[in-house]
C-alpha positions in Angstrom: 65.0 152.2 71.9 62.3 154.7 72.4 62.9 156.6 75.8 60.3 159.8 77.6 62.4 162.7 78.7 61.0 164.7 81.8 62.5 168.3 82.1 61.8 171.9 82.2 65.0 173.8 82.6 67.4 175.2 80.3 70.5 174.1 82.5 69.1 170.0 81.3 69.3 170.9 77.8 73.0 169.2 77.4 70.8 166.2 78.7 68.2 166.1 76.3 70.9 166.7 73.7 72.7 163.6 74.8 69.9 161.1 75.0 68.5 162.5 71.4 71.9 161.1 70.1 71.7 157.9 71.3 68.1 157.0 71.9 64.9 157.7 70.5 62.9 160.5 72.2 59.6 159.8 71.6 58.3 162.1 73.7 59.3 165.2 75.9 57.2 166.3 79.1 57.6 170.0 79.9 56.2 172.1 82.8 57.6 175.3 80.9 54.8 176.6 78.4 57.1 179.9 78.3 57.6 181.0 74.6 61.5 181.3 75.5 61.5 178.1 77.0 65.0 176.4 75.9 63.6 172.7 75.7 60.6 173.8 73.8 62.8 175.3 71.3 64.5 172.3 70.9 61.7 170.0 70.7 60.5 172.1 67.4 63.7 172.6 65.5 64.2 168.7 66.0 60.4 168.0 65.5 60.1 165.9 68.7 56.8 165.2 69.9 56.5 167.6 73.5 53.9 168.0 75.8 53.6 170.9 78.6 51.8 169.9 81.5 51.7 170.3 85.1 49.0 167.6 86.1 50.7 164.2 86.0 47.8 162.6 86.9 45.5 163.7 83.9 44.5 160.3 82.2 45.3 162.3 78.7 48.9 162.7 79.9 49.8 158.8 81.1 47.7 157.8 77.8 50.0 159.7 75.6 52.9 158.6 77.6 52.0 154.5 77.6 51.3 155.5 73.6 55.4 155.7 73.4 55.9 152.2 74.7 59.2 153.5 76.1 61.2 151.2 78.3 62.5 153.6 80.6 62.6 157.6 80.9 65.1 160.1 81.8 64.3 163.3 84.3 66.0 166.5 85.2 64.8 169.5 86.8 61.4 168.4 86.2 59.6 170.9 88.6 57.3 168.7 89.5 56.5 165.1 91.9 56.0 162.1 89.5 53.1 160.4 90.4 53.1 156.7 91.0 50.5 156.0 87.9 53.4 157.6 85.6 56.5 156.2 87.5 54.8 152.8 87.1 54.5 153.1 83.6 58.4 152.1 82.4 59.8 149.2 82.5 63.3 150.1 83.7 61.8 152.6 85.8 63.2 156.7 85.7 66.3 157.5 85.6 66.9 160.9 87.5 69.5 163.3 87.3 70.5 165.2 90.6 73.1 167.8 91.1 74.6 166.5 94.4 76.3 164.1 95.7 73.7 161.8 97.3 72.2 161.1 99.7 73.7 165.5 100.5 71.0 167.8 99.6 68.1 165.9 98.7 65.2 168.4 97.3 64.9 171.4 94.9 67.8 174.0 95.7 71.3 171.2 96.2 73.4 174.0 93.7 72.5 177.1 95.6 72.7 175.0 99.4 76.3 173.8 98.4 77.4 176.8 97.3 76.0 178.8 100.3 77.7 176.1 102.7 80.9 176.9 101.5 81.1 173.4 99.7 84.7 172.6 98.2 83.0 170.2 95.9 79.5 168.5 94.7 78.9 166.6 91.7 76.1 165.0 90.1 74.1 161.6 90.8 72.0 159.2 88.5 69.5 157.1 90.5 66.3 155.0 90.0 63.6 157.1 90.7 60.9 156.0 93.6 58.4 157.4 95.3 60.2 159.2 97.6 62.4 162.5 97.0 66.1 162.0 95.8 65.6 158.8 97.6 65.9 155.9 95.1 68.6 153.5 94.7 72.3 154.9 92.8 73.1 153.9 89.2 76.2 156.2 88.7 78.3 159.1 90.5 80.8 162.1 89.8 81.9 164.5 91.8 83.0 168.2 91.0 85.1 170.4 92.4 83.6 173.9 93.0 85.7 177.3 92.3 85.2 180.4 94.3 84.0 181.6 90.7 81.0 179.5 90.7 77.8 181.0 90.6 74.4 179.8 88.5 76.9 178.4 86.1 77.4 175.5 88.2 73.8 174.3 87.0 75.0 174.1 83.5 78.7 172.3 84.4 77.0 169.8 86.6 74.2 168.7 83.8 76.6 168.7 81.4 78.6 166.7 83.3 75.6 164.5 83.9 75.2 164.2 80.3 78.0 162.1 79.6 77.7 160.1 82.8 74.7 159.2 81.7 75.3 158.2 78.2 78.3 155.9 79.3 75.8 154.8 82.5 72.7 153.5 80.6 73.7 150.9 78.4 74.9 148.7 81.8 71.1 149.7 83.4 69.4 148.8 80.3 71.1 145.3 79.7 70.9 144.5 83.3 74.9 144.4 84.6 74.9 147.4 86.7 74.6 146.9 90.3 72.4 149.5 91.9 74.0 150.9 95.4 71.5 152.2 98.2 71.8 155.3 99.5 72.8 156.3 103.4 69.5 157.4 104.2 71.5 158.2 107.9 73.6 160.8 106.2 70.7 162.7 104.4 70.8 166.3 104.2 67.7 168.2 102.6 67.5 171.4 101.0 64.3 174.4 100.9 62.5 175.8 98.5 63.5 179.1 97.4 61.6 182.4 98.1 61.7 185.8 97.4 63.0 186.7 101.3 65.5 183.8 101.2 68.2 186.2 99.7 66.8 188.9 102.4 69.5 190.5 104.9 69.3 192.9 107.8 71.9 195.6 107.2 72.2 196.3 110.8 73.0 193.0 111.7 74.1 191.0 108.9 75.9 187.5 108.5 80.0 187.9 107.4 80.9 189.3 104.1 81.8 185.7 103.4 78.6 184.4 103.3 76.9 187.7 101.7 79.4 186.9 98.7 78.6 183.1 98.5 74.3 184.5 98.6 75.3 186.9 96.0 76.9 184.2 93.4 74.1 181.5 94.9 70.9 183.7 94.3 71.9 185.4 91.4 69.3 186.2 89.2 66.8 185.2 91.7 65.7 185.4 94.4 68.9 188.1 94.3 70.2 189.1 97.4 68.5 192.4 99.2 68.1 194.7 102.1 66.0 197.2 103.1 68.3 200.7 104.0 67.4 204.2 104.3 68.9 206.4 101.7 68.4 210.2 101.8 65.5 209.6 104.4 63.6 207.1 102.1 63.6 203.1 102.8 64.3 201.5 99.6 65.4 197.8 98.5 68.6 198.1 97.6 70.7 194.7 95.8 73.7 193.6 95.7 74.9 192.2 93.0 77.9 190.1 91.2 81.1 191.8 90.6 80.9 194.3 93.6 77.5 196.5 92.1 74.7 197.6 93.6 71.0 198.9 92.6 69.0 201.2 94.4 65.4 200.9 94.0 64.3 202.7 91.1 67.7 203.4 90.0 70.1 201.9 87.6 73.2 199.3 88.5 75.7 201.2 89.7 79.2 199.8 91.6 80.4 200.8 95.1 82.2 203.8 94.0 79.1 205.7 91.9 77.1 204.4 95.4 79.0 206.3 97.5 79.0 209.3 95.4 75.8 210.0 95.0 75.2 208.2 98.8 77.9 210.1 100.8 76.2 210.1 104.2 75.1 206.3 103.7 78.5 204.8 102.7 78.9 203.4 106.1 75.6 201.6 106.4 76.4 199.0 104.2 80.2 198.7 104.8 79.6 195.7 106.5 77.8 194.3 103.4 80.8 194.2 101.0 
């Protein structure tokens, strides 16, 4: 059965890997045109047809896409709103793969916001996709536990997770057996866009070392997490990274002991920090 897969991540590749083994991929949509770009990779060492686009509603793109005569498609961390011309296009409809626990934190950062919350556990959620965000009806659910350890990792356990849910999910959707539930739209939560000054925090007044340490494993590579301090009479950024280490602006990574070494005078500004 021929079947489109939507996604631009490498955290979905354990996706993409799944569905190759069982269904025929006629075609991959990618937002990522970066050379480094894990799905791309995989596309040409298995010579699967790929396309990189960020305009869903290019005529080119839904031609290509009706051209697979695929019954139903599979997305995850796409990047990007699928427009009603390509969501109308399969039979079956999307299938979309969220890491949360629907109808909890609908949108584009549901890792990052449980871990930031302090969440003991989240897990990963198939649903049909619809026009709205996170919002369609629920094929298939699992939860996870989360470990204080968890950091951008989490991306790649709940996916992976998500993989096998939705290899033992889809033959029940596809022959027509599998009851869909509706979600609680009551109890939806919603999460933000990420920007640089989301992992931003005022060193004179800053939240508990608690919730630095959950930013720290939740923003880590990006946005990091940051302040602004003066050091030797100079304001530079200065992050705070996994493990307890720190890097001055302009300066290498360094841990709390080097910091205070070659910051004596500055040691108690960011005690409060870590």
């Amino acid at each position: 059965m021929n079947t489109v897969f939507f996604g631009s991540s490498t955290y979905v590749l354990p996706v993409l890997k799944k569905l190759k083994e069982n269904y025929n991929v006629a075609l991959i949509v990618t937002t990522s045109s970066d050379k480094s770009s894990s799905i791309i990779d995989y596309a040409k060492k298995h010579h699967l047809e790929y396309l990189v686009s960020t305009n869903l509603q290019d005529k080119n793109v839904e031609k290509l896409i009706l051209e697979k005569q695929a019954k139903f498609a599979v997305l995850a961390s796409f990047g990007q709103i699928i427009t009603p011309n390509i969501l109308n296009i399969f039979p079956m409809g999307i299938v979309n793969l969220h890491p949360s626990l629907l109808p909890f934190y609908r949108g584009p950062t549901p890792v990052q916001s449980a871990i930031i919350n302090g969440e003991n556990e989240t897990g990963i959620s198939l649903i049909k996709l619809d026009n709205l965000i996170d919002h369609g009806p629920i094929l298939s659910q699992q939860k996870l536990e989360i470990s204080n350890e968890d950091n951008i990792s989490l991306h790649n356990k709940l996916f992976t997770l998500g993989a096998k849910l939705l290899i033992n999910t889809l033959p029940l959707y596809l022959n027509g057996t599998l009851i869909l539930k509706e979600q609680d739209h009551r109890k939806a939560t919603f999460t933000k866009l990420l920007k640089r000054d989301s992992g931003y925090i005022d060193y004179k007044n800053p939240p508990s070392k608690e919730t630095i340490a959950r930013m720290i494993r939740a923003y880590h590579p990006w946005p990091g997490v940051w302040t602004r301090i003066e050091l030797r009479g100079v304001v530079k950024n200065l992050k705070l990274l996994p493990q307890g280490m720190l890097q001055v602006e302009g300066k290498k990574v360094m841990s709390l002991k080097d910091f205070e070494n070659g910051y004596p005078k500055e040691k108690e500004k960011i005690e409060k920090l870590i």
